[in-house]
C-alpha positions in Angstrom: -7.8 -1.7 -1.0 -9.7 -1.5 1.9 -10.5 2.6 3.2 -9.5 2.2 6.6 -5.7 0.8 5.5 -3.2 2.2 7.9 -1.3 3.3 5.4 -3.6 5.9 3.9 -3.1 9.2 6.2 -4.1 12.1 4.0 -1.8 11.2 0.7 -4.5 11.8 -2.0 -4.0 15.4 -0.9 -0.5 15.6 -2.6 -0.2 12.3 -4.4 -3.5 12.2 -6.5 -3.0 11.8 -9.9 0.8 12.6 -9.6 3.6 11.5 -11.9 5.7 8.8 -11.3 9.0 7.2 -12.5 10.5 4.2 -11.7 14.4 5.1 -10.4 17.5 4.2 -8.0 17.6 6.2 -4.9 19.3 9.5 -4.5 19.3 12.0 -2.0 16.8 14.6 -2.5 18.9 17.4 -0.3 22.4 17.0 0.6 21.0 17.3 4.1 19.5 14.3 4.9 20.9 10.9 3.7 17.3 8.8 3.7 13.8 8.6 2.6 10.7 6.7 3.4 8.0 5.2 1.3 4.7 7.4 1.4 2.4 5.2 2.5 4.5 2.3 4.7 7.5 4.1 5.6 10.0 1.8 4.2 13.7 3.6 4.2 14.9 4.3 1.4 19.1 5.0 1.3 21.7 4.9 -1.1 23.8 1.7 -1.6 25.2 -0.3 0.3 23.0 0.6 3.8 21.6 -2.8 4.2 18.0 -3.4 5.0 17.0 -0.6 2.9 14.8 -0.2 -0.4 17.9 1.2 -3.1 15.2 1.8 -5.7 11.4 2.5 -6.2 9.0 4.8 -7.5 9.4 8.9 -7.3 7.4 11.7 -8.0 9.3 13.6 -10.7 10.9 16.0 -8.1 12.2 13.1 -6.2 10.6 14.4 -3.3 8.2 11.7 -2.3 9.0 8.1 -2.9 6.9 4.7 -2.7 7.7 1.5 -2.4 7.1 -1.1 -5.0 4.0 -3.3 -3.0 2.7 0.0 -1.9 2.7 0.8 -5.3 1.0 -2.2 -6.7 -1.7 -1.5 -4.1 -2.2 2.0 -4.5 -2.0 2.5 -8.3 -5.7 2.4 -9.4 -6.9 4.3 -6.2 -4.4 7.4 -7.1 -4.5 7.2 -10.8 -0.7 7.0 -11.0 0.5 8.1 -14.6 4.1 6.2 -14.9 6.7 7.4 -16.9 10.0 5.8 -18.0 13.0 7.0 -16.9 14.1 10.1 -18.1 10.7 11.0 -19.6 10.0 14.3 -19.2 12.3 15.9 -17.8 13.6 19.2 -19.3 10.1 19.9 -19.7 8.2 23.0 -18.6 
């Protein structure tokens, strides 16, 4: 991935290393009813809003989510750690 890709605008700083899972959609607040992917800005809404990403991959607080290409580009550069669906969680 080339550095000057106009989709990198400063995420190392919080997505470095992070962990990711791979999960439907929800809303992170009951305040806002959309996301967007990280890096592209792809929506991200709960079914059925059409022309939006329903799925994709999450942080573990579900607070920042990336779209699948994004992902397949990014992986190696952020040294992703991916964990299956309800791995995890109830720890710490």
């Amino acid at each position: 991935m080339a550095e000057a890709d106009w989709r990198l605008t400063g995420q190392e700083k919080y997505l470095r290393g992070a962990t990711l899972v791979w999960r439907r959609y929800s809303r992170y607040s009951p305040d806002w009813d959309h996301d967007h992917c990280a890096f592209c800005w792809a929506k991200f809404m709960q079914p059925p809003a059409a022309d939006c990403l329903h799925e994709g991959y999450c942080t573990a607080d579900a607070y920042h989510w990336i779209c699948a290409d994004c992902f397949a580009d990014f992986r190696e550069r952020f040294e992703w750690v991916v964990l299956k669906e309800g791995e995890g969680e109830g720890a710490g």
